[in-house]
PyMOL Python script that loads the backbone (N, CA, C, O; Angstrom):
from pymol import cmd

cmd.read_pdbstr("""\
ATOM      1  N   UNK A   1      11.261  -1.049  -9.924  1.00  0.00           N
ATOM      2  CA  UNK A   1      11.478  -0.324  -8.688  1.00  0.00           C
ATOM      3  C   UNK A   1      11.670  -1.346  -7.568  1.00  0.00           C
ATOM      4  O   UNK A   1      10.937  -2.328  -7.451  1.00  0.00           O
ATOM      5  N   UNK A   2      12.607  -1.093  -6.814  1.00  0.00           N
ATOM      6  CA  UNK A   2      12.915  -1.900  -5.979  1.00  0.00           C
ATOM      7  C   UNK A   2      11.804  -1.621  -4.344  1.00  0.00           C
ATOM      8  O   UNK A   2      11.202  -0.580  -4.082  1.00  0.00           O
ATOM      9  N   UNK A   3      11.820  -2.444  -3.793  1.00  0.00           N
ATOM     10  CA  UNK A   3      10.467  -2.437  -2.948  1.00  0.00           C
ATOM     11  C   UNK A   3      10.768  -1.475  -1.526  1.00  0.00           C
ATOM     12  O   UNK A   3      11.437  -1.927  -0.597  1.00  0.00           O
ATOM     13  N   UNK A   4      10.257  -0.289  -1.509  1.00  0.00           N
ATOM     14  CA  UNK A   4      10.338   0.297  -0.261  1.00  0.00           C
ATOM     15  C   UNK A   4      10.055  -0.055   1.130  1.00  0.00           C
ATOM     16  O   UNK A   4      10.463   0.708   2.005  1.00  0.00           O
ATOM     17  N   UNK A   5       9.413  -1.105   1.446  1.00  0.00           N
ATOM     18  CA  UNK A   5       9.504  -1.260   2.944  1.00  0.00           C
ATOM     19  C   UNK A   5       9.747  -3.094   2.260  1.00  0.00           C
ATOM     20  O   UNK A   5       9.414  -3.760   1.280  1.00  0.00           O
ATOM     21  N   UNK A   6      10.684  -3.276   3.774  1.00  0.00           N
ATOM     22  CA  UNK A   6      11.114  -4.783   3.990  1.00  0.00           C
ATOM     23  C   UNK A   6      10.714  -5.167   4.965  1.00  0.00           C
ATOM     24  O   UNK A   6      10.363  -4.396   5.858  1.00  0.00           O
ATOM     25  N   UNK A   7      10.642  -6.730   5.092  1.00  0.00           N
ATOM     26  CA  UNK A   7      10.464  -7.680   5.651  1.00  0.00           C
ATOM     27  C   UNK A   7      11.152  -7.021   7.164  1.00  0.00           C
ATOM     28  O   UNK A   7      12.368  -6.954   7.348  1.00  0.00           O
ATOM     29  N   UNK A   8      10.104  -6.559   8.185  1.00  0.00           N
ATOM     30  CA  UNK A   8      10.614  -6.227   9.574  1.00  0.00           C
ATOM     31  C   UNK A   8      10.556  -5.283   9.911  1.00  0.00           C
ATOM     32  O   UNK A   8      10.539  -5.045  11.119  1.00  0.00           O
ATOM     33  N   UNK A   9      10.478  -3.975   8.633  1.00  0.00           N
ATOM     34  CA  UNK A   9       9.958  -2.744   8.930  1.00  0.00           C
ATOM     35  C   UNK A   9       8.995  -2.237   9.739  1.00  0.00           C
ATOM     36  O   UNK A   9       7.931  -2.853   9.684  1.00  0.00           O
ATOM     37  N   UNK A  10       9.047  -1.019  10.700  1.00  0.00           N
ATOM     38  CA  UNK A  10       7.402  -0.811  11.567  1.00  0.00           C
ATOM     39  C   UNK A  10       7.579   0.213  10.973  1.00  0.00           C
ATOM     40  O   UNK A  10       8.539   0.854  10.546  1.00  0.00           O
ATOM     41  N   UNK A  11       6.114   0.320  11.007  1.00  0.00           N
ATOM     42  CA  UNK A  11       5.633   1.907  10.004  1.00  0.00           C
ATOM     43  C   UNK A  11       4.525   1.886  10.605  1.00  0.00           C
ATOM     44  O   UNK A  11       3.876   0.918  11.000  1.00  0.00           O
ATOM     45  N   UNK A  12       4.173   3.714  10.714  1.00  0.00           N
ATOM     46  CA  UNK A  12       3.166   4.196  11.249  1.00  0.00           C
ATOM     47  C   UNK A  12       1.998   4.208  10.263  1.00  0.00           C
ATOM     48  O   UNK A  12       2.221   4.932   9.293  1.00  0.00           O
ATOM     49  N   UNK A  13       0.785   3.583  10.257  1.00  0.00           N
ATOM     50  CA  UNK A  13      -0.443   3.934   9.267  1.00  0.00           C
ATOM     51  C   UNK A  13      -1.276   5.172  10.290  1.00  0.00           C
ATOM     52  O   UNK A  13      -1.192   5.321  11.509  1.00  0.00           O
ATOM     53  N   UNK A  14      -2.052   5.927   9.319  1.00  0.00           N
ATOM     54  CA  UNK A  14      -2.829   6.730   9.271  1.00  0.00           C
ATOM     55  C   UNK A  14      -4.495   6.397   9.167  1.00  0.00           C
ATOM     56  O   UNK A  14      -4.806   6.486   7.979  1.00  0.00           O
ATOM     57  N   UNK A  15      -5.288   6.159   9.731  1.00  0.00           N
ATOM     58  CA  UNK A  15      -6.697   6.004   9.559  1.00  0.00           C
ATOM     59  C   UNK A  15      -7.542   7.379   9.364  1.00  0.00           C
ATOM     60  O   UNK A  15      -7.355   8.167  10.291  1.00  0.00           O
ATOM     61  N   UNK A  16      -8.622   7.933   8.139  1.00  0.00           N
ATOM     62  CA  UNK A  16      -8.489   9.206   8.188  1.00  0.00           C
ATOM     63  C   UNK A  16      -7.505   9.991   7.741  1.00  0.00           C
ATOM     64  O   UNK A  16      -6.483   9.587   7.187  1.00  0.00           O
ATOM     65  N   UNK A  17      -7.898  11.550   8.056  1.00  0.00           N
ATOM     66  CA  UNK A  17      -6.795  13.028   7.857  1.00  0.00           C
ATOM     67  C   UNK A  17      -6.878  12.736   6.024  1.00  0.00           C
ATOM     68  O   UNK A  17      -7.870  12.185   5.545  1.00  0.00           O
ATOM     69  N   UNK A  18      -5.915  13.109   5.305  1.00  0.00           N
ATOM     70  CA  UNK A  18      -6.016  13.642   3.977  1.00  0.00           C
ATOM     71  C   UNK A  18      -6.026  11.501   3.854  1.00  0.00           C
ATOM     72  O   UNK A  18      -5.668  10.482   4.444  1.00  0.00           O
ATOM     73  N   UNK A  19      -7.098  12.279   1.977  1.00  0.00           N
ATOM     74  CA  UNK A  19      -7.788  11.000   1.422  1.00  0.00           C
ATOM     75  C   UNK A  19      -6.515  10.274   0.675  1.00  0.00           C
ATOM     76  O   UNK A  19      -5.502  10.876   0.319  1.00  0.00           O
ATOM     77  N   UNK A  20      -6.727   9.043   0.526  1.00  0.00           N
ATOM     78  CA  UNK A  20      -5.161   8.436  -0.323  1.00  0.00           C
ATOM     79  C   UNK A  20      -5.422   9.303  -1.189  1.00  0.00           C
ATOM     80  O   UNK A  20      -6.429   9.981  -1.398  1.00  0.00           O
ATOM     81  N   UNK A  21      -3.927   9.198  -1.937  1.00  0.00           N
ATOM     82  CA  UNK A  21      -4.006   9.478  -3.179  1.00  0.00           C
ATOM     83  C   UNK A  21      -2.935   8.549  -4.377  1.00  0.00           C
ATOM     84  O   UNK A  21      -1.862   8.277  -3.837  1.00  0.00           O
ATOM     85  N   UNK A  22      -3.017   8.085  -5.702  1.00  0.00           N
ATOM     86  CA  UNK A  22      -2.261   7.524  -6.263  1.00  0.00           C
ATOM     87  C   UNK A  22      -0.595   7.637  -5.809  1.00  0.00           C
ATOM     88  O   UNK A  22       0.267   8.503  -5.657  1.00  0.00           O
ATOM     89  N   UNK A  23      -0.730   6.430  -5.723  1.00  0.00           N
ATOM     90  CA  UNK A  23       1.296   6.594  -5.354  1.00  0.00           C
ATOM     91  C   UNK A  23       1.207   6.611  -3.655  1.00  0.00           C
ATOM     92  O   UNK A  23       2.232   6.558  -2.975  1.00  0.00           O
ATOM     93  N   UNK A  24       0.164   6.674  -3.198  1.00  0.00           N
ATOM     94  CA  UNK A  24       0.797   6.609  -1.861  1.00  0.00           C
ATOM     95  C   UNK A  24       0.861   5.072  -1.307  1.00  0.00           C
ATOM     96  O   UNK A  24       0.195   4.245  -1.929  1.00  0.00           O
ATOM     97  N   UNK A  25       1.478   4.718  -0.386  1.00  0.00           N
ATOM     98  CA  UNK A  25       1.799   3.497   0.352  1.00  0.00           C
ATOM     99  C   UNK A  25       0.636   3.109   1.526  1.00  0.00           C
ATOM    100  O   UNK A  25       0.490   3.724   2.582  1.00  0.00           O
ATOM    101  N   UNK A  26      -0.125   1.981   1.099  1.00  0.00           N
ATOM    102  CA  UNK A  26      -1.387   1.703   1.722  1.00  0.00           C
ATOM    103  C   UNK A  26      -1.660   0.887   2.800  1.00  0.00           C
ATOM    104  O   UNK A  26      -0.590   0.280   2.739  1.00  0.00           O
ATOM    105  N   UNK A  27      -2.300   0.308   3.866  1.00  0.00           N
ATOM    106  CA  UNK A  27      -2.274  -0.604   4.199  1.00  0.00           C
ATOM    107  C   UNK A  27      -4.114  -1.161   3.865  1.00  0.00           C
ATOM    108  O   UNK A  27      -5.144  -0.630   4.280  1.00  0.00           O
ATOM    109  N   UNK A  28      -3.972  -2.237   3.091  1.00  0.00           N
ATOM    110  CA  UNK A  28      -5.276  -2.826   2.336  1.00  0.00           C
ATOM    111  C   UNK A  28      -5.865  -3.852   2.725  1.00  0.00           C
ATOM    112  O   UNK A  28      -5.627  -4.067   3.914  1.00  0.00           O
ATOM    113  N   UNK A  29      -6.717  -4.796   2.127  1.00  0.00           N
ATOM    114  CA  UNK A  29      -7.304  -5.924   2.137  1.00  0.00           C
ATOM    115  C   UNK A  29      -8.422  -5.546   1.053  1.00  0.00           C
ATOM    116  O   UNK A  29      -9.203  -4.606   0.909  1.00  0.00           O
ATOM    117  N   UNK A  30      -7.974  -7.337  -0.004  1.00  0.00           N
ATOM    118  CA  UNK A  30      -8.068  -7.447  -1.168  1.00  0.00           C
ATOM    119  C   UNK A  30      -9.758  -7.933  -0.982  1.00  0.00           C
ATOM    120  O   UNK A  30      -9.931  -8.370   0.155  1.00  0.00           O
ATOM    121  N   UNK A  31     -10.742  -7.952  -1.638  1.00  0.00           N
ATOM    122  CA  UNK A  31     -12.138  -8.009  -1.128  1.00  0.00           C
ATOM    123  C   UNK A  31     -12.024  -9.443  -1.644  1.00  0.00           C
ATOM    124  O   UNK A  31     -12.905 -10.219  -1.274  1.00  0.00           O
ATOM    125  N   UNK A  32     -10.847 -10.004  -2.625  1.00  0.00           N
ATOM    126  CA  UNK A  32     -11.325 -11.744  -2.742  1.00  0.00           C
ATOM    127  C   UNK A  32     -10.726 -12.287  -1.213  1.00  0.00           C
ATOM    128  O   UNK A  32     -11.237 -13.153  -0.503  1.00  0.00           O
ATOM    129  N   UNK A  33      -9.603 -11.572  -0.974  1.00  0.00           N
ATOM    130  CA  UNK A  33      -9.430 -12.217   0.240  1.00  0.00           C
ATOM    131  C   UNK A  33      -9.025 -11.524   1.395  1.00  0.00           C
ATOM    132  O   UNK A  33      -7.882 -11.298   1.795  1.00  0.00           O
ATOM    133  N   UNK A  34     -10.445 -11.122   2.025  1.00  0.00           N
ATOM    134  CA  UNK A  34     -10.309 -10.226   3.151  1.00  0.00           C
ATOM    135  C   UNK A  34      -9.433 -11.112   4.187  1.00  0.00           C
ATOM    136  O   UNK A  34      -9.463 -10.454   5.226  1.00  0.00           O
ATOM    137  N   UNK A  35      -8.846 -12.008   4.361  1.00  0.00           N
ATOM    138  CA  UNK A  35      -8.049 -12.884   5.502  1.00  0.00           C
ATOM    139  C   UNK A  35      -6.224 -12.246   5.404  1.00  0.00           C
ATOM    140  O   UNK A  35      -5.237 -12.337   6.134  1.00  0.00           O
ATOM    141  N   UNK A  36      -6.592 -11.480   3.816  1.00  0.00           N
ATOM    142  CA  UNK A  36      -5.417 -10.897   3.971  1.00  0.00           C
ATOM    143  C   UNK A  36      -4.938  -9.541   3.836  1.00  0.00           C
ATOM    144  O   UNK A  36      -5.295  -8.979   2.800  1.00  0.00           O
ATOM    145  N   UNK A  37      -3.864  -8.558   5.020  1.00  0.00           N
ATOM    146  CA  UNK A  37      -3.856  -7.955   5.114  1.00  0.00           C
ATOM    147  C   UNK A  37      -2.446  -7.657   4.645  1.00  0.00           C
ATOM    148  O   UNK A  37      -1.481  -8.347   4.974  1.00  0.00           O
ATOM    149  N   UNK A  38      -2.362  -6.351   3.681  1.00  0.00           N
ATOM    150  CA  UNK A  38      -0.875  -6.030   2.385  1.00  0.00           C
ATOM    151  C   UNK A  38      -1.435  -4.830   2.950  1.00  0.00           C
ATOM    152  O   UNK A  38      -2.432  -4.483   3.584  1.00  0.00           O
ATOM    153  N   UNK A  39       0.205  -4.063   2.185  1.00  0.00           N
ATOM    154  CA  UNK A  39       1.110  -3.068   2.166  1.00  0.00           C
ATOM    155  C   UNK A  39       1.363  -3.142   0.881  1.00  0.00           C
ATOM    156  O   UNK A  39       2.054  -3.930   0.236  1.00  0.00           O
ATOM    157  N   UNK A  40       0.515  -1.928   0.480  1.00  0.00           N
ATOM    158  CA  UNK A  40       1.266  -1.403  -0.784  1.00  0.00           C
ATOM    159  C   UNK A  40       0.440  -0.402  -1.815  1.00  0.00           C
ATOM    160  O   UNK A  40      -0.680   0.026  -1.533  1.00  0.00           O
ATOM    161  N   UNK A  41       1.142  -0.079  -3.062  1.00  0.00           N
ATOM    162  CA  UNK A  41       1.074   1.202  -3.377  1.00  0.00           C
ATOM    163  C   UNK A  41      -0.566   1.603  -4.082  1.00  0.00           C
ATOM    164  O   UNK A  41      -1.044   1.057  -5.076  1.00  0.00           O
ATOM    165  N   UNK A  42      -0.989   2.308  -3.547  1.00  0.00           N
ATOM    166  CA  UNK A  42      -2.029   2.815  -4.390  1.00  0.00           C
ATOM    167  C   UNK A  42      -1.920   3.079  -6.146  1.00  0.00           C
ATOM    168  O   UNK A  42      -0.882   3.405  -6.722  1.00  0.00           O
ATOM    169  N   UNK A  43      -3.004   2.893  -6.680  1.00  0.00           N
ATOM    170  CA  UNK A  43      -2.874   3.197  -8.181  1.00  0.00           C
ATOM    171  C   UNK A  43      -3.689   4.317  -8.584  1.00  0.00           C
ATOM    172  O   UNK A  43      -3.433   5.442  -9.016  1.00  0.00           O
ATOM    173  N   UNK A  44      -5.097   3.469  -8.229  1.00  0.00           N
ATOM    174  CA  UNK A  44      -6.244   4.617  -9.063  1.00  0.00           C
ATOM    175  C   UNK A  44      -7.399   3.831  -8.663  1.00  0.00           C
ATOM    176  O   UNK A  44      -7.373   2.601  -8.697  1.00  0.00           O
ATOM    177  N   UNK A  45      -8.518   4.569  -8.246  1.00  0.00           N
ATOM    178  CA  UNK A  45      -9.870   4.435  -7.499  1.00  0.00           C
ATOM    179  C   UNK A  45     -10.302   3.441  -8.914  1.00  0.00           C
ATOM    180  O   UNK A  45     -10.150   3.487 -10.135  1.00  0.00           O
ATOM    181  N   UNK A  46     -10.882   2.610  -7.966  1.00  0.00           N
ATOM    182  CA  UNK A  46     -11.762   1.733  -8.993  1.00  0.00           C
ATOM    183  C   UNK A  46     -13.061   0.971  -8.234  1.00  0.00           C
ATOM    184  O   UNK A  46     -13.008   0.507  -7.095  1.00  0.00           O
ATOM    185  N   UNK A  47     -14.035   0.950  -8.966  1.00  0.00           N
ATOM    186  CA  UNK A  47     -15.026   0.083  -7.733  1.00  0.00           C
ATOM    187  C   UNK A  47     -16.014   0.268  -6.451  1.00  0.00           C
ATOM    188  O   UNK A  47     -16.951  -0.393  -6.002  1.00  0.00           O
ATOM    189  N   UNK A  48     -15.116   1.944  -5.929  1.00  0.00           N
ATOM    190  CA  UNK A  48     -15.111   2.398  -4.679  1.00  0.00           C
ATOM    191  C   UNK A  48     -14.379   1.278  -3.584  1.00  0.00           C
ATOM    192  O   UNK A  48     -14.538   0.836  -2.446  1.00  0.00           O
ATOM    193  N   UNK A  49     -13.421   1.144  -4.825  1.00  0.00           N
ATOM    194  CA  UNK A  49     -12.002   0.719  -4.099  1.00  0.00           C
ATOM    195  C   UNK A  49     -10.708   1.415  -4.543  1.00  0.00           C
ATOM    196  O   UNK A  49     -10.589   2.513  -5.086  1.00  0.00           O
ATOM    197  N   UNK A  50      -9.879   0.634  -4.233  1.00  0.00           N
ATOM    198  CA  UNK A  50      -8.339   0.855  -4.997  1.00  0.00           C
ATOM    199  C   UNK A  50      -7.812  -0.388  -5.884  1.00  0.00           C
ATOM    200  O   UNK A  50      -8.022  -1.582  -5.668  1.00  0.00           O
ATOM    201  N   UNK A  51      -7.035   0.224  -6.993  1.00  0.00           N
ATOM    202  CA  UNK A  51      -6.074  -0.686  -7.300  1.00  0.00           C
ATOM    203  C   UNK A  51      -4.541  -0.663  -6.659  1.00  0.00           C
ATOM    204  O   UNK A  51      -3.713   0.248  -6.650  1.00  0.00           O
ATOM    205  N   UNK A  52      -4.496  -1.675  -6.260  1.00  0.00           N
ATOM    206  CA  UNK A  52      -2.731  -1.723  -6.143  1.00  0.00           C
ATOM    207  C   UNK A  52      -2.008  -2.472  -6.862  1.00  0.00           C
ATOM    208  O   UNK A  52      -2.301  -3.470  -7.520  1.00  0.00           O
ATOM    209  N   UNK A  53      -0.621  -1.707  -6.634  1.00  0.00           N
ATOM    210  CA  UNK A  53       0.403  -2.633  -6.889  1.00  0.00           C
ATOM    211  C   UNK A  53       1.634  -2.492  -6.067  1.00  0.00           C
ATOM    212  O   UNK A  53       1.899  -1.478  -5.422  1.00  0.00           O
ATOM    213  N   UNK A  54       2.470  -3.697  -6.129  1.00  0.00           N
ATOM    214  CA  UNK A  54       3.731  -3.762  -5.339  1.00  0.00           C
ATOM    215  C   UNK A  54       4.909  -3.209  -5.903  1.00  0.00           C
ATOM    216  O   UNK A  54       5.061  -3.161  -7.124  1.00  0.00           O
ATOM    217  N   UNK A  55       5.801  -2.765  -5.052  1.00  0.00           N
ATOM    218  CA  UNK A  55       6.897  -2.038  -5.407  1.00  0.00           C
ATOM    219  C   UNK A  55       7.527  -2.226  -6.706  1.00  0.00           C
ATOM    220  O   UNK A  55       7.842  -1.482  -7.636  1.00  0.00           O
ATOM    221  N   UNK A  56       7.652  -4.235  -6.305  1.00  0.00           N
ATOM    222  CA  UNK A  56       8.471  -5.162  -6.595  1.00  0.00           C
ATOM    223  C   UNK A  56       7.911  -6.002  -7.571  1.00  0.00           C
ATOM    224  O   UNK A  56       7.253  -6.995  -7.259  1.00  0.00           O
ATOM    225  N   UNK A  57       8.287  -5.428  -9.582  1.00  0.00           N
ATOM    226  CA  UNK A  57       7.537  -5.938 -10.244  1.00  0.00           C
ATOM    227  C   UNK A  57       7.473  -6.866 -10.485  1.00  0.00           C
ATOM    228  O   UNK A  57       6.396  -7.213 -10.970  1.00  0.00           O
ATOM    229  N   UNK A  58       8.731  -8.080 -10.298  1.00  0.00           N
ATOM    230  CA  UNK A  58       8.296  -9.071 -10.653  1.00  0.00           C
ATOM    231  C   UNK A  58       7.858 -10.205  -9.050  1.00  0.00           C
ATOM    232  O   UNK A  58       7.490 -11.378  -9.111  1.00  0.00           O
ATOM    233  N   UNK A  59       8.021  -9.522  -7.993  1.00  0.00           N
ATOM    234  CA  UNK A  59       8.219 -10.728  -6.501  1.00  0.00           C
ATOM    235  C   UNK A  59       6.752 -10.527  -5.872  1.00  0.00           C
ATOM    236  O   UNK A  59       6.667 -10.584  -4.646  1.00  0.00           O
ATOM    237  N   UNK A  60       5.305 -10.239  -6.818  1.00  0.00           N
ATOM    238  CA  UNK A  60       4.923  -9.428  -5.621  1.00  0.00           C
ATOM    239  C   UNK A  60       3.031  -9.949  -6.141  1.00  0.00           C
ATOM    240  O   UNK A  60       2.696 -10.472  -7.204  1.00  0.00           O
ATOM    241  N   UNK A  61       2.371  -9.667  -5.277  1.00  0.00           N
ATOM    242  CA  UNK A  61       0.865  -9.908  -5.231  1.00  0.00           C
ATOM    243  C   UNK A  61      -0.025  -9.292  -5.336  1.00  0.00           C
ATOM    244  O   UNK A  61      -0.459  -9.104  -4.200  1.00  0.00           O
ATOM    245  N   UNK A  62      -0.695  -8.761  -6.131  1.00  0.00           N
ATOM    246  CA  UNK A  62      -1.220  -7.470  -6.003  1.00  0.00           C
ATOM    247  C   UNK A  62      -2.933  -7.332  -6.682  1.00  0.00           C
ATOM    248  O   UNK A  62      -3.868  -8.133  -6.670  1.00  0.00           O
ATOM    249  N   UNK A  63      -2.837  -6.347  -7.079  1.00  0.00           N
ATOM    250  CA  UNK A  63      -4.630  -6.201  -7.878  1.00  0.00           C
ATOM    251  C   UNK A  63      -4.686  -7.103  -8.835  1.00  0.00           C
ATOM    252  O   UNK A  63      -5.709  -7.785  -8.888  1.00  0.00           O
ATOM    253  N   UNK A  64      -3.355  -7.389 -10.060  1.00  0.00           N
ATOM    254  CA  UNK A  64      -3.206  -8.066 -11.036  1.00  0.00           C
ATOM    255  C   UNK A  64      -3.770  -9.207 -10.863  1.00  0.00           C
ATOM    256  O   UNK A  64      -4.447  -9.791 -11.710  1.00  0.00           O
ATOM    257  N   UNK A  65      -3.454  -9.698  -9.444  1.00  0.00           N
ATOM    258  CA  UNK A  65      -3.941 -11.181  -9.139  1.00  0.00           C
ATOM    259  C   UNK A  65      -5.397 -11.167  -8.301  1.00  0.00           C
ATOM    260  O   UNK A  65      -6.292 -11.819  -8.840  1.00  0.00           O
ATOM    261  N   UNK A  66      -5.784 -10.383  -6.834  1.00  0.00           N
ATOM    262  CA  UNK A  66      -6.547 -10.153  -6.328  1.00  0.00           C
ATOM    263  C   UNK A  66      -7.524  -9.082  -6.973  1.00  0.00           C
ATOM    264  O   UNK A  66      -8.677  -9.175  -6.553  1.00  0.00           O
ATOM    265  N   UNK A  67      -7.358  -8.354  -7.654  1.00  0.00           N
ATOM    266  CA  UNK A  67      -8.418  -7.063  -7.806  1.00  0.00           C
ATOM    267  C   UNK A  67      -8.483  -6.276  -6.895  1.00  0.00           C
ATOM    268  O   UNK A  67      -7.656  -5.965  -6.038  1.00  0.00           O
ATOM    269  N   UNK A  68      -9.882  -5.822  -7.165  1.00  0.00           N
ATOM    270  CA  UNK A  68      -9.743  -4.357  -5.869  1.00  0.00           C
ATOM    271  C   UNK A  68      -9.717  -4.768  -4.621  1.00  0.00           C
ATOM    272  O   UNK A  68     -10.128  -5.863  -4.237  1.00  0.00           O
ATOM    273  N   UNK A  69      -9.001  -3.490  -3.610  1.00  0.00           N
ATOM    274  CA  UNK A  69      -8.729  -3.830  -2.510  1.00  0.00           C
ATOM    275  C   UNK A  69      -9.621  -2.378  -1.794  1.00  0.00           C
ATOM    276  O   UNK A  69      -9.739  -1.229  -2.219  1.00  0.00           O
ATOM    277  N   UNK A  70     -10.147  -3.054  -0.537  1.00  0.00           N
ATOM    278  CA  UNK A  70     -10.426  -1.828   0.159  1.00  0.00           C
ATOM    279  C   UNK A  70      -9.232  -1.078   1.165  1.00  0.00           C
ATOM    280  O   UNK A  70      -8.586  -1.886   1.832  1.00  0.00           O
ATOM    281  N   UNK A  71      -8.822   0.584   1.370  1.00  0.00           N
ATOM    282  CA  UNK A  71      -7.921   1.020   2.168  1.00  0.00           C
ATOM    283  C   UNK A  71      -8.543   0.988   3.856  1.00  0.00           C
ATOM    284  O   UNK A  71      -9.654   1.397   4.191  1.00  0.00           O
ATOM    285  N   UNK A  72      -7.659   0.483   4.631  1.00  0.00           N
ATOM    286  CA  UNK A  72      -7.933   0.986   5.723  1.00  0.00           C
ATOM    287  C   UNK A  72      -6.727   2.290   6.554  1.00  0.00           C
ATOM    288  O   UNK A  72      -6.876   2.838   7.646  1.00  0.00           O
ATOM    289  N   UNK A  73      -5.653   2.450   5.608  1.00  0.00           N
ATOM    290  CA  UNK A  73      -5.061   3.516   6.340  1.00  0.00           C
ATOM    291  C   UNK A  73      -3.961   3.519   5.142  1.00  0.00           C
ATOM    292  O   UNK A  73      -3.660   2.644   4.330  1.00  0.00           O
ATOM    293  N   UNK A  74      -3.313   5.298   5.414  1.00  0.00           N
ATOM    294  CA  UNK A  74      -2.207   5.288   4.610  1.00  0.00           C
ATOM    295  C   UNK A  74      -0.804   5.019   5.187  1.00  0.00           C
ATOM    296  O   UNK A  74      -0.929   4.811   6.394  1.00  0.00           O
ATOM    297  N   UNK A  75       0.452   4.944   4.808  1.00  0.00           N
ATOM    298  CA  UNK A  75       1.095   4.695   5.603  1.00  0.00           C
ATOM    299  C   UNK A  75       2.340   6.283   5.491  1.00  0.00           C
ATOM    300  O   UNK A  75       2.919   6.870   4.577  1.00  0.00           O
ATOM    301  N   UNK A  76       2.265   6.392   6.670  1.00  0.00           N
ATOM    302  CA  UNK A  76       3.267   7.572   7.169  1.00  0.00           C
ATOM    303  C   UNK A  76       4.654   7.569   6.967  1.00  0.00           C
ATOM    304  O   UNK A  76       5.265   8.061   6.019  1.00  0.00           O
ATOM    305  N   UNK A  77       5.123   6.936   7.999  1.00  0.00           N
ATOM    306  CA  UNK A  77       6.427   6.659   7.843  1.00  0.00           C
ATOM    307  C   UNK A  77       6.854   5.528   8.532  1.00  0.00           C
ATOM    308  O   UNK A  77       6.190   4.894   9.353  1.00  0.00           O
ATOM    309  N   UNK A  78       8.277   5.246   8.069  1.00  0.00           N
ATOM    310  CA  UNK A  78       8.846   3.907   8.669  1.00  0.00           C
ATOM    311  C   UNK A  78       9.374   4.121  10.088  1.00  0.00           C
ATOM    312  O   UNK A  78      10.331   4.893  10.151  1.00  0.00           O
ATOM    313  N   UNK A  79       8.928   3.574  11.284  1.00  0.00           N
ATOM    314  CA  UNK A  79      10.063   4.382  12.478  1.00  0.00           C
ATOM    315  C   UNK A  79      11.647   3.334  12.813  1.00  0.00           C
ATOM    316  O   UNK A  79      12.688   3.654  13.387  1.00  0.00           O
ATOM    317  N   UNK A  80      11.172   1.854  12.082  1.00  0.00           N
ATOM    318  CA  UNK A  80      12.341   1.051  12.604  1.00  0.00           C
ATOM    319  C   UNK A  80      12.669   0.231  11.674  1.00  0.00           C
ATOM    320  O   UNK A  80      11.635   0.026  11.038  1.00  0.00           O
ATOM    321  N   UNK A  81      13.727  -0.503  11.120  1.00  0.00           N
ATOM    322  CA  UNK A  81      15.165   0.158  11.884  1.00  0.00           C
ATOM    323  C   UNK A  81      15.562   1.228  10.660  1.00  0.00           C
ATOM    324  O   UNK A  81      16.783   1.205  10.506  1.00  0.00           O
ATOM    325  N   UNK A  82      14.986   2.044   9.857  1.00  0.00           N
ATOM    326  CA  UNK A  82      15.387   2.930   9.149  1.00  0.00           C
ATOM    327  C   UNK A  82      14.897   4.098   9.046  1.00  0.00           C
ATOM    328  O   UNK A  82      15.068   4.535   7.908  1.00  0.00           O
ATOM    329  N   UNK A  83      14.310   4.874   9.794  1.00  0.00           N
ATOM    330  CA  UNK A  83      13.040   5.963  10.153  1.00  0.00           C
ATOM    331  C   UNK A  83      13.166   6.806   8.762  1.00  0.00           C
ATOM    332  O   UNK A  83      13.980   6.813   7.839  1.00  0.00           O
ATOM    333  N   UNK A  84      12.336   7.295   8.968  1.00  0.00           N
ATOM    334  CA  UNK A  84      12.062   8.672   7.444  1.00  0.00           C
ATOM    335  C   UNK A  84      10.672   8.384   7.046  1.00  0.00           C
ATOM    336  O   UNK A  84      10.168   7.314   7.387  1.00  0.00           O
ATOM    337  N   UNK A  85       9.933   9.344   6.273  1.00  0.00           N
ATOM    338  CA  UNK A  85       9.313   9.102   5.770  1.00  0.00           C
ATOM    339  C   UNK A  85       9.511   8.311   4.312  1.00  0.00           C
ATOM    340  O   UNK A  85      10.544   8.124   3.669  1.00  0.00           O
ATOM    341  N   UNK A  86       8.002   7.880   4.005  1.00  0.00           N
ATOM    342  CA  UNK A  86       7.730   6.846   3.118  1.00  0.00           C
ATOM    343  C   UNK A  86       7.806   7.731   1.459  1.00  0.00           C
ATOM    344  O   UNK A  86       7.546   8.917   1.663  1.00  0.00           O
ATOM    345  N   UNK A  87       8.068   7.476   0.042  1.00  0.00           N
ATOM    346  CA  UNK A  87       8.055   8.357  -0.836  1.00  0.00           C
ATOM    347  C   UNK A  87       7.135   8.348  -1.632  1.00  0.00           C
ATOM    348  O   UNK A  87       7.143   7.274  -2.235  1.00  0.00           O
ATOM    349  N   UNK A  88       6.468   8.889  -1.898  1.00  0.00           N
ATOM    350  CA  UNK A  88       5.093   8.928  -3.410  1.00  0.00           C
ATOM    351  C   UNK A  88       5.662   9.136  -4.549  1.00  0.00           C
ATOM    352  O   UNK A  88       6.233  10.140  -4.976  1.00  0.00           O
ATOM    353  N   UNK A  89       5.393   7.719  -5.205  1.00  0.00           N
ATOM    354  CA  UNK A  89       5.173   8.129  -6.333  1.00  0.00           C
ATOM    355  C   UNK A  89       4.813   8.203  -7.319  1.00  0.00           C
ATOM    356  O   UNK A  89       4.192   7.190  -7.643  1.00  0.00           O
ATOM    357  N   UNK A  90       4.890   9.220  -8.352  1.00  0.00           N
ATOM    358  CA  UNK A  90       3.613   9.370  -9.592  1.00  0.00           C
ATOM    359  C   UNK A  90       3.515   8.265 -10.224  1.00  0.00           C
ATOM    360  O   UNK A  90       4.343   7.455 -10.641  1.00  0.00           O
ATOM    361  N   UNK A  91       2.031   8.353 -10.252  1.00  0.00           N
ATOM    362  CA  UNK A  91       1.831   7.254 -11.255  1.00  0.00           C
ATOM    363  C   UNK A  91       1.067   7.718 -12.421  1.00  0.00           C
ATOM    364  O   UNK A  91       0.814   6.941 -13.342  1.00  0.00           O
TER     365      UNK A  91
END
""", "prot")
cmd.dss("prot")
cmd.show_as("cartoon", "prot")
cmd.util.cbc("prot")
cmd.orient("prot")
């Protein structure tokens, strides 16, 4: 799957309102390295965390390497330069 938000995108996150759910688009921080803050897809509760992963299977950083991540918001939609909402999907 090719990676839904790019390099420059603004997107609205959500703190609160409905709970993630698998497949949705996250904004995280990985608990090995809280200094860093990712975008990307929810998997499945683990830990009383999340797992993620990136769009982009082979370009990308994710639980595989970090482990669980805690959510701090979901992400809504993109407003620039391509507006729409963001897509879920099943996992």
């Amino acid at each position: 799957m090719s990676p839904t938000l790019r390099h420059g995108d603004a997107v609205l996150v959500r703190r609160g309102g409905r709970p993630v759910r698998p497949g949705d688009v996250v904004v995280a921080v990985f608990r090995s390295r809280p200094d860093l803050l990712v975008v990307k897809r929810a998997v499945r509760r683990q830990d009383d965390g999340w797992w993620l992963r990136g769009d982009n299977e082979f370009g990308t950083d994710d639980s595989r390497t970090y482990g669980v991540a805690d959510v701090l918001g979901r992400v809504v939609l993109r407003y620039w330069p391509r507006p729409g909402r963001l897509p879920t999907v099943s996992i």
